[in-house]
KOLGU-4560 file (N, C-alpha, C; in nm, 3 decimals, padded with zeros to 5 digits):
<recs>
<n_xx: 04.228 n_yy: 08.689 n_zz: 17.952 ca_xx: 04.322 ca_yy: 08.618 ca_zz: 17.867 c_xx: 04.246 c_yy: 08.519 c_zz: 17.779 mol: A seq: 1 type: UNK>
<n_xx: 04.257 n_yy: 08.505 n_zz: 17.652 ca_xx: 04.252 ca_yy: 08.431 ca_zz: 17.512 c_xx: 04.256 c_yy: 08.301 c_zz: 17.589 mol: A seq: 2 type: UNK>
<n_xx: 04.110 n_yy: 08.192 n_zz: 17.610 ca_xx: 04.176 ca_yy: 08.053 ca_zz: 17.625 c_xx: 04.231 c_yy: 07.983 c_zz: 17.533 mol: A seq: 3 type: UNK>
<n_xx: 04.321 n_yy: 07.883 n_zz: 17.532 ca_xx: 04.398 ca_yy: 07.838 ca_zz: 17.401 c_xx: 04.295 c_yy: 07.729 c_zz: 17.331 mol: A seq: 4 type: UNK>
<n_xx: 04.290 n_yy: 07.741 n_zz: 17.207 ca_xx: 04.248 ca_yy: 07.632 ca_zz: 17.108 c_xx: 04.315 c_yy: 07.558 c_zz: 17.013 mol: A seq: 5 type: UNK>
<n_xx: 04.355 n_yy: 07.456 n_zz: 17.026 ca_xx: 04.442 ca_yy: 07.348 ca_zz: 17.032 c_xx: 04.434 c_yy: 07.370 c_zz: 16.844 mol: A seq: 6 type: UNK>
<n_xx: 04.297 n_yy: 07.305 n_zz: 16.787 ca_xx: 04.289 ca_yy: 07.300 ca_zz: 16.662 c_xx: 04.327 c_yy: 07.409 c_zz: 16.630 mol: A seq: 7 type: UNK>
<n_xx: 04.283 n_yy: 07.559 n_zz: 16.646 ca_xx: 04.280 ca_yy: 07.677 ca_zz: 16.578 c_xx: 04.441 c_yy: 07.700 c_zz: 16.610 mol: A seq: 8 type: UNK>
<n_xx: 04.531 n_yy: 07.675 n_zz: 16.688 ca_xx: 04.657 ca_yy: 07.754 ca_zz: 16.677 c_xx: 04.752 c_yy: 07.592 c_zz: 16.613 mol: A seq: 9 type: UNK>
<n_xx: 04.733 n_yy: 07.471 n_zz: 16.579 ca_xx: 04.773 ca_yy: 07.417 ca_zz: 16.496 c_xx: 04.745 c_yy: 07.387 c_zz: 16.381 mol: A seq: 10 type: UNK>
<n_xx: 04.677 n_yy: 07.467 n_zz: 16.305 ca_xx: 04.600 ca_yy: 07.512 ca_zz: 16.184 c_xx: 04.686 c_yy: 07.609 c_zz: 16.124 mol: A seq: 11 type: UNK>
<n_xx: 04.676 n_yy: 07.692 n_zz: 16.242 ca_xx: 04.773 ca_yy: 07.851 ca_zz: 16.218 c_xx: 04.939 c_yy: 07.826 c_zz: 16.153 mol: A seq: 12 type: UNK>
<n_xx: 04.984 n_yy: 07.700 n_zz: 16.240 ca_xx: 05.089 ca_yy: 07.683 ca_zz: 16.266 c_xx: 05.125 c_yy: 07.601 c_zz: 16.109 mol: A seq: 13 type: UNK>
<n_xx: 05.032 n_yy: 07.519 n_zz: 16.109 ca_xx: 05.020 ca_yy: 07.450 ca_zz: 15.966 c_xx: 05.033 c_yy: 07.513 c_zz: 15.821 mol: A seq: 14 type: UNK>
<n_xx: 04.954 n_yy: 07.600 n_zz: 15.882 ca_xx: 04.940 ca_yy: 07.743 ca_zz: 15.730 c_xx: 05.064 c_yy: 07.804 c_zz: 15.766 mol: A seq: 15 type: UNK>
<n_xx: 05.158 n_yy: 07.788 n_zz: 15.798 ca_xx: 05.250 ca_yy: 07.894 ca_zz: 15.767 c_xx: 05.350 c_yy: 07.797 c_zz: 15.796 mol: A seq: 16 type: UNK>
<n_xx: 05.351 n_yy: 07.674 n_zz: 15.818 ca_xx: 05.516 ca_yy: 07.625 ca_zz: 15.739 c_xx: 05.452 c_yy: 07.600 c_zz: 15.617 mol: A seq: 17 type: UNK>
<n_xx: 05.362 n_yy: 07.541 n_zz: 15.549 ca_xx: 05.312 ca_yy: 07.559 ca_zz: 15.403 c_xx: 05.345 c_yy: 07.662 c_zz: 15.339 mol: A seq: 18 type: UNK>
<n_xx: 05.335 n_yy: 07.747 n_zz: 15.364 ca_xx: 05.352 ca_yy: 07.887 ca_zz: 15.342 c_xx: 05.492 c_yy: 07.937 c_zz: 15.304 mol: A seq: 19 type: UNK>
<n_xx: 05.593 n_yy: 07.854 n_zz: 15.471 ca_xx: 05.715 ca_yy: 07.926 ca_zz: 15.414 c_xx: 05.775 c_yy: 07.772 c_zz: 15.305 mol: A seq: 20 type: UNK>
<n_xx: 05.729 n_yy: 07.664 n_zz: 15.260 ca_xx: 05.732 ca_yy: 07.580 ca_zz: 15.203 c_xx: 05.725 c_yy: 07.668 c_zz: 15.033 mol: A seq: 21 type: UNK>
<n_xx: 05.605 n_yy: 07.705 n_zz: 15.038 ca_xx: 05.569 ca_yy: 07.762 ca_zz: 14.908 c_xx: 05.679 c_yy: 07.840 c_zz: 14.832 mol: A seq: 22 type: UNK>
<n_xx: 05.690 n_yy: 07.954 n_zz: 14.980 ca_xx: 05.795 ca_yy: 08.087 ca_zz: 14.927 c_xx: 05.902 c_yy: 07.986 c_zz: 14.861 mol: A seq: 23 type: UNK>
<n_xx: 05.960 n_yy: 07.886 n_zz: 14.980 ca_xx: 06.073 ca_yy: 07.804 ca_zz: 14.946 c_xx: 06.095 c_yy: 07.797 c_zz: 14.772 mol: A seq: 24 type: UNK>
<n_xx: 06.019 n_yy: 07.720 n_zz: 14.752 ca_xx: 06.027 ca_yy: 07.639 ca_zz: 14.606 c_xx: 05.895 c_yy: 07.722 c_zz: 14.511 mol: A seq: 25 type: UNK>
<n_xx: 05.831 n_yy: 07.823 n_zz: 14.504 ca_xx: 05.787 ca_yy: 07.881 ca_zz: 14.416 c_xx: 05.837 c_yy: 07.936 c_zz: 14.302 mol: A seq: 26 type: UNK>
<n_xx: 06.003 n_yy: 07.938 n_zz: 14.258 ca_xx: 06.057 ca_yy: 07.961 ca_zz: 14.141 c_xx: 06.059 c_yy: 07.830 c_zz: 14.061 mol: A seq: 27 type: UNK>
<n_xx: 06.000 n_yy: 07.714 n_zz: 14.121 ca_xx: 06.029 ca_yy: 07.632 ca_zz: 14.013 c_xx: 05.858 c_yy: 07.603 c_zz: 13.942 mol: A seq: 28 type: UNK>
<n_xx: 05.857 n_yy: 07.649 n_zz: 13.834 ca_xx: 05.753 ca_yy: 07.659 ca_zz: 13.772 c_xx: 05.687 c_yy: 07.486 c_zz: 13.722 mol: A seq: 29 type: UNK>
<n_xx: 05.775 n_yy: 07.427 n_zz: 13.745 ca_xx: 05.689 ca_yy: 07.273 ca_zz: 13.729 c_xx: 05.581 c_yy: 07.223 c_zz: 13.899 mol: A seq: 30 type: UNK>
<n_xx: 05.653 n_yy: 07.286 n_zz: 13.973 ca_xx: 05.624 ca_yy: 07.279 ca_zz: 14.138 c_xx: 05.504 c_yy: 07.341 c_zz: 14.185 mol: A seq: 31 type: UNK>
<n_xx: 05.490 n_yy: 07.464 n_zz: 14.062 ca_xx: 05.425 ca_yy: 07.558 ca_zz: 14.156 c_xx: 05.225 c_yy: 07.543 c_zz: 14.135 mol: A seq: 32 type: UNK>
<n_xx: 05.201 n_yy: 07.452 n_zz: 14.049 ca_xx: 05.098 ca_yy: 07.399 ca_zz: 14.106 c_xx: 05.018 c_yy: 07.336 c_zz: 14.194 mol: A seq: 33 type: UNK>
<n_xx: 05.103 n_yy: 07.275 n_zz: 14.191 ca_xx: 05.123 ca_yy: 07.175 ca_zz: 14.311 c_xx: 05.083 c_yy: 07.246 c_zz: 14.424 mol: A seq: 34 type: UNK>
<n_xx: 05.222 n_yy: 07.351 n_zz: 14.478 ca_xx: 05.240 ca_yy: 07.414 ca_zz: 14.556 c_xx: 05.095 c_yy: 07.507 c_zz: 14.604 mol: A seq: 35 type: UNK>
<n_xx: 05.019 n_yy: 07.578 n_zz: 14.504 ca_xx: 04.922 ca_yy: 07.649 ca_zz: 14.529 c_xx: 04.808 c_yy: 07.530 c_zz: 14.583 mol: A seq: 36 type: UNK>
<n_xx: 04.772 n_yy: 07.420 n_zz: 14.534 ca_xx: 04.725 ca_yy: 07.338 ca_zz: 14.559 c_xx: 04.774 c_yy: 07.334 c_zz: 14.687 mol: A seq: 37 type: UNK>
<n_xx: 04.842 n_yy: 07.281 n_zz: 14.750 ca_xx: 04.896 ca_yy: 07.245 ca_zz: 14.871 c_xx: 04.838 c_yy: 07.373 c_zz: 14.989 mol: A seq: 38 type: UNK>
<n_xx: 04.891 n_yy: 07.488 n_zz: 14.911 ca_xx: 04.869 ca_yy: 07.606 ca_zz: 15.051 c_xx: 04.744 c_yy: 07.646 c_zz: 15.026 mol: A seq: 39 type: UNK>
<n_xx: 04.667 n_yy: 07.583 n_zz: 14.916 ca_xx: 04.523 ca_yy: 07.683 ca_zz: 14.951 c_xx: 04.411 c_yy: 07.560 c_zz: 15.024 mol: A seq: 40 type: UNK>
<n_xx: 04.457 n_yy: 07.452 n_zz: 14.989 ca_xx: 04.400 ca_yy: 07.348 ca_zz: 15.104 c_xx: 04.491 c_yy: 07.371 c_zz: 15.243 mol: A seq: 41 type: UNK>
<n_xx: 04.583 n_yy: 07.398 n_zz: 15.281 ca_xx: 04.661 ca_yy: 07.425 ca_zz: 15.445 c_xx: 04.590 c_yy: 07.587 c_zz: 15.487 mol: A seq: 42 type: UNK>
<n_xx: 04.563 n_yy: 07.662 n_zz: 15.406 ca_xx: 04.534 ca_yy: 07.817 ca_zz: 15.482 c_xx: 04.362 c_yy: 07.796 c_zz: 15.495 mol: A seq: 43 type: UNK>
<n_xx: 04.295 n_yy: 07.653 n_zz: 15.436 ca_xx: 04.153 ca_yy: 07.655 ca_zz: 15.418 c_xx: 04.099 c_yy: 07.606 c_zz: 15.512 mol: A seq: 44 type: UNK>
<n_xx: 04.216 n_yy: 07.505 n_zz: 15.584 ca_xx: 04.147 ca_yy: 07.416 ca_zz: 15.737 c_xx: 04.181 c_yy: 07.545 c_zz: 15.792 mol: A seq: 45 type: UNK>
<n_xx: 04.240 n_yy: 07.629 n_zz: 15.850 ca_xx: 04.214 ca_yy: 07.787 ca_zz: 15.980 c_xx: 04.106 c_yy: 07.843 c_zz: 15.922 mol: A seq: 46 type: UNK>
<n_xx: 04.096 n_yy: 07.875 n_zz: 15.817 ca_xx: 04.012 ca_yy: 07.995 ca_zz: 15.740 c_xx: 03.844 c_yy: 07.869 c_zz: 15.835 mol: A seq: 47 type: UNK>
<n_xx: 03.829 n_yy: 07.746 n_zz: 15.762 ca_xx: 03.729 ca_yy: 07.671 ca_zz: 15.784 c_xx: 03.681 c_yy: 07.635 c_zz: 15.967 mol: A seq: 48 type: UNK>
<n_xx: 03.826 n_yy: 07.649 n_zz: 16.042 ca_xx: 03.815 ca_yy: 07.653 ca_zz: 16.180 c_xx: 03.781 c_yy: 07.784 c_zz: 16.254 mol: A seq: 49 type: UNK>
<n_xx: 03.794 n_yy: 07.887 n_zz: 16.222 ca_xx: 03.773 ca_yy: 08.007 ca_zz: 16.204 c_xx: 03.639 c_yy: 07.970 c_zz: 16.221 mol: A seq: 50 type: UNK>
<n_xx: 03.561 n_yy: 08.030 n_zz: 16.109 ca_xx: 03.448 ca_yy: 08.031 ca_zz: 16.077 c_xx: 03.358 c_yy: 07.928 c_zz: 16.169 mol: A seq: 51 type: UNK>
<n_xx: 03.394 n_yy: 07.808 n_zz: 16.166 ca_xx: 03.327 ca_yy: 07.720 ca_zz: 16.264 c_xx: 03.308 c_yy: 07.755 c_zz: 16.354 mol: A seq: 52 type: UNK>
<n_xx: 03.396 n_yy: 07.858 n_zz: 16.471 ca_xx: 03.437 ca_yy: 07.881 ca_zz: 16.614 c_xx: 03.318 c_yy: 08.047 c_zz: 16.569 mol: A seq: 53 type: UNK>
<n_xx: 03.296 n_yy: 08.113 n_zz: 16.489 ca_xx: 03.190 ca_yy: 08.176 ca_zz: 16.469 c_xx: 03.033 c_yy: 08.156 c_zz: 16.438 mol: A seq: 54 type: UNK>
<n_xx: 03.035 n_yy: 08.031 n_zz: 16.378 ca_xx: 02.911 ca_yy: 07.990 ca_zz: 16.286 c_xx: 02.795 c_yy: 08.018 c_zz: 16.376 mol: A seq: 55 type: UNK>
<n_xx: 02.704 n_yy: 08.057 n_zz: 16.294 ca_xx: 02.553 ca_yy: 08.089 ca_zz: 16.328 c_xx: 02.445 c_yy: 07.958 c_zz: 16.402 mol: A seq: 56 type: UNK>
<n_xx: 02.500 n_yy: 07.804 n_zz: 16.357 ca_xx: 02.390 ca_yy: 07.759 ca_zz: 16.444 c_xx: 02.522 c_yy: 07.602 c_zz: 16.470 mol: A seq: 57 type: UNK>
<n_xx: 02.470 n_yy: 07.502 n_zz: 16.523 ca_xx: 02.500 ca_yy: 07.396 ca_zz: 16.496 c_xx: 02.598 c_yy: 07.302 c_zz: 16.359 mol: A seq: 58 type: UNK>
<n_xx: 02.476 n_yy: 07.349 n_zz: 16.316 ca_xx: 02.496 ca_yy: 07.272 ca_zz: 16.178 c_xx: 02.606 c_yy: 07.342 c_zz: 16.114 mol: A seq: 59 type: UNK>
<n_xx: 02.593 n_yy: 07.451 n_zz: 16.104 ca_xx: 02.692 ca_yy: 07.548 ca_zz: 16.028 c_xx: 02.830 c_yy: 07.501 c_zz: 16.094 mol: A seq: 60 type: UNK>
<n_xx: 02.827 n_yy: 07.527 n_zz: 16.248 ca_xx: 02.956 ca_yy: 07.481 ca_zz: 16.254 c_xx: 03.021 c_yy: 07.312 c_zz: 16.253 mol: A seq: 61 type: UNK>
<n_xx: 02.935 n_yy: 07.233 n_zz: 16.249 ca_xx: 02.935 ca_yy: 07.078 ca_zz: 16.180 c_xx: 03.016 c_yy: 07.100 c_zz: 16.026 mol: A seq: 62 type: UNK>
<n_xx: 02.884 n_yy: 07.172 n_zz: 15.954 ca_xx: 02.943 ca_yy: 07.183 ca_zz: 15.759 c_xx: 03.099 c_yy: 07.231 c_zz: 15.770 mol: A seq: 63 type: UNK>
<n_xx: 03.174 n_yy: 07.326 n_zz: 15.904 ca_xx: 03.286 ca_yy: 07.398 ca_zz: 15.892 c_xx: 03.388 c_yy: 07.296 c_zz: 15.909 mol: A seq: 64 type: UNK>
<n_xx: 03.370 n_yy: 07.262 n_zz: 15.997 ca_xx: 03.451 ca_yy: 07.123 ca_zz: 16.087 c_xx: 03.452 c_yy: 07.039 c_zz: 15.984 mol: A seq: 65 type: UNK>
<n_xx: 03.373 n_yy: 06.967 n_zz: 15.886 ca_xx: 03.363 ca_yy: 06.875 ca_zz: 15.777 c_xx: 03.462 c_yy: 06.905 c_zz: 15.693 mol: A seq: 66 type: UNK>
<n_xx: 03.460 n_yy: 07.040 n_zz: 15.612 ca_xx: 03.533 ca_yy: 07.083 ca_zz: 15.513 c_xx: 03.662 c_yy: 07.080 c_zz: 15.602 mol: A seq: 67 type: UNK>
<n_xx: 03.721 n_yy: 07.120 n_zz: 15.714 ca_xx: 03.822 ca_yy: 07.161 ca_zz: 15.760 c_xx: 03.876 c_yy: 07.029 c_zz: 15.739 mol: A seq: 68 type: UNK>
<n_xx: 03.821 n_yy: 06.925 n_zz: 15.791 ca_xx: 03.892 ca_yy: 06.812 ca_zz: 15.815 c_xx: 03.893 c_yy: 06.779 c_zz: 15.614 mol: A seq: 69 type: UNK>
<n_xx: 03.795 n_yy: 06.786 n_zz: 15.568 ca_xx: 03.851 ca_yy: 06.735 ca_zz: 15.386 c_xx: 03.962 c_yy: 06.783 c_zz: 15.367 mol: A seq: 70 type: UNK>
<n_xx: 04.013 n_yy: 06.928 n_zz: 15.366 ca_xx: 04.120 ca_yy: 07.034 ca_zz: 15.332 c_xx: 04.221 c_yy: 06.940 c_zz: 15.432 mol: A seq: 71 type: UNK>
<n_xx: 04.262 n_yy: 06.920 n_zz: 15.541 ca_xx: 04.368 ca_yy: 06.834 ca_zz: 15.607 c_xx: 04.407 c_yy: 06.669 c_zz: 15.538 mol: A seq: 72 type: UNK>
<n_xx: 04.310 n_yy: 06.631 n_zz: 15.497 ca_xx: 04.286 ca_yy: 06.460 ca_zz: 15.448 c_xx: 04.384 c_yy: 06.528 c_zz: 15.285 mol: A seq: 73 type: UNK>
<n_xx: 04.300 n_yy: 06.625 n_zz: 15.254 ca_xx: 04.395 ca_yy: 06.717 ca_zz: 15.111 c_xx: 04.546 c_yy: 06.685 c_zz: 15.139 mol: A seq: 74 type: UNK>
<n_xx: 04.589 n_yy: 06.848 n_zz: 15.202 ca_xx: 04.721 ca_yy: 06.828 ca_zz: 15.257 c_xx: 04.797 c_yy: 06.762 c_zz: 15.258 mol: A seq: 75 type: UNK>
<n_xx: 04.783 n_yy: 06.632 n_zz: 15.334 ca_xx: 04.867 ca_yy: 06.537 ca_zz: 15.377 c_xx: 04.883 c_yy: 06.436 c_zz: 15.230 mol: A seq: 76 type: UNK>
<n_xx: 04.774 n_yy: 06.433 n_zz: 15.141 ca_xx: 04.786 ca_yy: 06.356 ca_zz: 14.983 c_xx: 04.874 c_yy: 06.435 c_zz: 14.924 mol: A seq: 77 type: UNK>
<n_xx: 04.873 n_yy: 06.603 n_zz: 14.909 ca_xx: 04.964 ca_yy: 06.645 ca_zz: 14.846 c_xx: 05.092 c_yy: 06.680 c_zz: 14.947 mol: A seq: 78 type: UNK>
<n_xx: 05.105 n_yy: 06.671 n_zz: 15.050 ca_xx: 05.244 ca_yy: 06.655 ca_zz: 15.080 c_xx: 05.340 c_yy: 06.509 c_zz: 15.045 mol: A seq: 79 type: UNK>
<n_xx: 05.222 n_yy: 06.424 n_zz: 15.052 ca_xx: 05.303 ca_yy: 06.302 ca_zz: 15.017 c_xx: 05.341 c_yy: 06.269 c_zz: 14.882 mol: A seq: 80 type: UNK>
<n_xx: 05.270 n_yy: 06.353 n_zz: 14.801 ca_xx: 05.280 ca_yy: 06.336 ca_zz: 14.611 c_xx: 05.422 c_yy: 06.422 c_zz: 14.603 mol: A seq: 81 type: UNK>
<n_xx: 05.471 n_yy: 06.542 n_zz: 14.668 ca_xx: 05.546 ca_yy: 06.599 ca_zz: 14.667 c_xx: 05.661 c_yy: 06.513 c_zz: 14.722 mol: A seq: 82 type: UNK>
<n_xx: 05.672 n_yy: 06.449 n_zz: 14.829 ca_xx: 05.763 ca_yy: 06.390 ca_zz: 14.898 c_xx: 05.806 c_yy: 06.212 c_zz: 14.816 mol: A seq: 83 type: UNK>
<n_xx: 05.680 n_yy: 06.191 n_zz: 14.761 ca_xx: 05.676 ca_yy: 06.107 ca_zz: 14.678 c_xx: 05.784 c_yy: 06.124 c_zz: 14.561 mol: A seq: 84 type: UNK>
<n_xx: 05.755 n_yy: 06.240 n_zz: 14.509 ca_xx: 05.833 ca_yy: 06.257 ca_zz: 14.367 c_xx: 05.925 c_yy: 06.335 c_zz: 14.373 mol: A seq: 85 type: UNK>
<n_xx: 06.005 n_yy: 06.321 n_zz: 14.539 ca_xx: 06.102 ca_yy: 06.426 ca_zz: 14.529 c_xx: 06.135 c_yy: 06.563 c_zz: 14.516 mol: A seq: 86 type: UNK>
<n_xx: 06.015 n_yy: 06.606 n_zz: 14.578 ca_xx: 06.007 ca_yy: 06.778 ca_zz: 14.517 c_xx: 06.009 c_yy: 06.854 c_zz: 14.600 mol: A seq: 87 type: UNK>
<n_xx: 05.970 n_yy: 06.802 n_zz: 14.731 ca_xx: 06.072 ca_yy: 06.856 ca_zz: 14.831 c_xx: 06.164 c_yy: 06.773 c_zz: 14.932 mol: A seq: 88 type: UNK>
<n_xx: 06.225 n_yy: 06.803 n_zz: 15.017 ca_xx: 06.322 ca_yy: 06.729 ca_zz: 15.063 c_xx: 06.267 c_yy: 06.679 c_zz: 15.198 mol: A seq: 89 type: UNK>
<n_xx: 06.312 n_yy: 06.541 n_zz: 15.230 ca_xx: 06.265 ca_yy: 06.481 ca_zz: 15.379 c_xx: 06.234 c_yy: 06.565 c_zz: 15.482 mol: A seq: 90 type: UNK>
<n_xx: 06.342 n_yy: 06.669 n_zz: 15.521 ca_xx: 06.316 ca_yy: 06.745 ca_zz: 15.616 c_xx: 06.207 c_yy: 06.877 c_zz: 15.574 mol: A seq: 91 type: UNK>
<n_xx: 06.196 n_yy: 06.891 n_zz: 15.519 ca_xx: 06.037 ca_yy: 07.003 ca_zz: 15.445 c_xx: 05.916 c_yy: 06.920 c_zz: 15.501 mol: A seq: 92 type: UNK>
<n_xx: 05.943 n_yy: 06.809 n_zz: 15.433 ca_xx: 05.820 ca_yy: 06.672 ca_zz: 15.451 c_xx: 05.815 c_yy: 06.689 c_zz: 15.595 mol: A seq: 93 type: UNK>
<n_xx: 05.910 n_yy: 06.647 n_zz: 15.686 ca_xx: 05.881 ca_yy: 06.584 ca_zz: 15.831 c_xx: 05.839 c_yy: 06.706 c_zz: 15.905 mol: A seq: 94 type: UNK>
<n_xx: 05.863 n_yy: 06.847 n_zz: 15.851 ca_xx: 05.836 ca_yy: 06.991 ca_zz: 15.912 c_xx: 05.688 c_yy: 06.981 c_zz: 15.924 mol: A seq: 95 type: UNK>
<n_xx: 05.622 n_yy: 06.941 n_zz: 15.793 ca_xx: 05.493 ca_yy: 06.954 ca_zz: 15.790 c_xx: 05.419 c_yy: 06.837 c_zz: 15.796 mol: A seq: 96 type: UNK>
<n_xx: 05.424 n_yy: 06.725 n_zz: 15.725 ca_xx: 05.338 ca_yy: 06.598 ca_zz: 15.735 c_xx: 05.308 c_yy: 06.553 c_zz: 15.885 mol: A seq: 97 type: UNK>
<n_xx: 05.347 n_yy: 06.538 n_zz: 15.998 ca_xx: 05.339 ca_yy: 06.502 ca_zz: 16.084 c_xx: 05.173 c_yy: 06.576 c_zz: 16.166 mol: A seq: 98 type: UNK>
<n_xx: 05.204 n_yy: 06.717 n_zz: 16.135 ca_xx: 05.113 ca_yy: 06.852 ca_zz: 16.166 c_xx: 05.012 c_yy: 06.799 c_zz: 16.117 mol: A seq: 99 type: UNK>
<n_xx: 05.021 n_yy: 06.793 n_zz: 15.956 ca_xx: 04.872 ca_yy: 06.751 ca_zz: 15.900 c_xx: 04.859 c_yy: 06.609 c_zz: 15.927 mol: A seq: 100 type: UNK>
<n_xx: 04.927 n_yy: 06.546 n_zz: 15.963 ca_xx: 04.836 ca_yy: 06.403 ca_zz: 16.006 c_xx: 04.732 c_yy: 06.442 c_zz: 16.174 mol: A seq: 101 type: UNK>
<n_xx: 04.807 n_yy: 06.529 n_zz: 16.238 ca_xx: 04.780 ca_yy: 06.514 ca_zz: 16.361 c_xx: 04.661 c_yy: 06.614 c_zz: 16.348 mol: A seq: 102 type: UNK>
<n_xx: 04.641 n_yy: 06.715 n_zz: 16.273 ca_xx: 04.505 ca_yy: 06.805 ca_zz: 16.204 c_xx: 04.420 c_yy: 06.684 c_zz: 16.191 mol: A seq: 103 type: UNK>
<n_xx: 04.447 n_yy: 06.607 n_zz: 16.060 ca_xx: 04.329 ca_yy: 06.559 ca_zz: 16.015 c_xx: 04.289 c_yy: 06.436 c_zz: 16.112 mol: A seq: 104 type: UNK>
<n_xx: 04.378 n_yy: 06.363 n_zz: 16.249 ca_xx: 04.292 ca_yy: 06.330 ca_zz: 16.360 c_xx: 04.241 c_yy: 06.373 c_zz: 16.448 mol: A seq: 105 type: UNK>
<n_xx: 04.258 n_yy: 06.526 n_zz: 16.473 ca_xx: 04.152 ca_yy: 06.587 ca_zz: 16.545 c_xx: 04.058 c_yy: 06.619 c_zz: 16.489 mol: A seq: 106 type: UNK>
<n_xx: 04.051 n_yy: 06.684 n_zz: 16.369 ca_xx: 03.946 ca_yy: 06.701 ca_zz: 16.313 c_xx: 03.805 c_yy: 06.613 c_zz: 16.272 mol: A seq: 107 type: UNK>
<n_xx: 03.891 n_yy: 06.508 n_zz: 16.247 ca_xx: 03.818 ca_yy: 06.377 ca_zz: 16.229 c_xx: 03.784 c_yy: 06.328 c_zz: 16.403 mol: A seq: 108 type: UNK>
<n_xx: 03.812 n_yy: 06.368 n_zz: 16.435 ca_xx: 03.755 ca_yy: 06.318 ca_zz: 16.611 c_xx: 03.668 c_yy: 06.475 c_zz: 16.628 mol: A seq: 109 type: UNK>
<n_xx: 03.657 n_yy: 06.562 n_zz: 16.579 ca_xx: 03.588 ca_yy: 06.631 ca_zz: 16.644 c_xx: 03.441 c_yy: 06.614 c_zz: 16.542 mol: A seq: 110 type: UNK>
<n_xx: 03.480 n_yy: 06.590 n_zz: 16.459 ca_xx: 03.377 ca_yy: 06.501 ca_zz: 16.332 c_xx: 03.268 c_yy: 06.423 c_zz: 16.392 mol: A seq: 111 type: UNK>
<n_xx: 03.302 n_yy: 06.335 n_zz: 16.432 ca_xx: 03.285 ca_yy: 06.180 ca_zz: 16.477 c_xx: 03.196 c_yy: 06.228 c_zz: 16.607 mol: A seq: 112 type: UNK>
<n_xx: 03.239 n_yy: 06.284 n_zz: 16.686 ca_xx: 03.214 ca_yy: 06.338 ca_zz: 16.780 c_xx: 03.039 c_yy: 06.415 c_zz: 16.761 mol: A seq: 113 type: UNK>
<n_xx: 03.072 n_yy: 06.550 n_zz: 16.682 ca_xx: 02.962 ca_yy: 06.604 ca_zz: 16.648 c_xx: 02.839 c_yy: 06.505 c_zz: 16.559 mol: A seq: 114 type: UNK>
<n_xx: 02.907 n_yy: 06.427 n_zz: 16.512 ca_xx: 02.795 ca_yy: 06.314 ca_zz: 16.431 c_xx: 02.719 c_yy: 06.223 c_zz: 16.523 mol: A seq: 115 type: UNK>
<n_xx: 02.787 n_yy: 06.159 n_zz: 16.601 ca_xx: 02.694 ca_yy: 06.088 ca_zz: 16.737 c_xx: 02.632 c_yy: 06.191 c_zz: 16.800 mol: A seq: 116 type: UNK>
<n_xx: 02.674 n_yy: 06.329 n_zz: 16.861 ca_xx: 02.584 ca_yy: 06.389 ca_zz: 16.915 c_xx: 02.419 c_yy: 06.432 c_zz: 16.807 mol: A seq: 117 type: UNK>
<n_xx: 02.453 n_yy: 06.477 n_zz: 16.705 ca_xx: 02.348 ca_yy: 06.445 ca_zz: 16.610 c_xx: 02.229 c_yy: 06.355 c_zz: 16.570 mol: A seq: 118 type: UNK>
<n_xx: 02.312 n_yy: 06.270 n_zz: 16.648 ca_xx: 02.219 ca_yy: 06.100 ca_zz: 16.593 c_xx: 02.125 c_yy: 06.111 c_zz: 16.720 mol: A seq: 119 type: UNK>
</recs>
């Protein structure tokens, strides 16, 4: 049996209310920048956790973990520019913002983490 990985299946989980966020409101053509912005930083922290949980040495999976956590710190700016200006509704917001805050403190602890062991 698959042991569970906490980051990698709330990544997953992340990329795909983004996702059904996108489908949501992708007819409105003032939105939909935004929107691509939004889901290609949310599908980039799995894609970046991914790869980390493969990487070839150390470091590689350090550089993965780095970007993963930038792409989450992303996210959560453009969910709030969206929620900011009304473009999607509180409950869209609270579906997802919460997720990416709680991404970009693990990530950032698994950061932090790999950087003292480094030193």
């Amino acid at each position: 049996m698959k042991k569970p990985n906490i980051v990698v299946d709330k990544s997953y989980a992340f990329a795909l209310r983004v996702l059904r966020i996108y489908r949501a409101q992708a007819s409105d053509h003032t939105l939909r920048p935004l929107l691509i912005q939004l889901v290609q930083s949310a599908t980039s922290i799995g894609a970046n956790v991914h790869e980390g949980i493969a990487a070839e040495s150390r470091a590689d999976f350090r550089h993965k973990m780095a970007i993963a956590y930038k792409e989450a710190n992303e996210c959560v700016f453009w969910l709030n520019i969206l929620h900011d200006a009304s473009c999607i509704t509180p409950d869209v917001y609270e579906q997802c913002y919460p997720l990416g805050v709680e991404l970009t403190k693990i990530l950032g602890s698994i950061n932090k983490t790999l950087k003292e062991k480094a030193s």
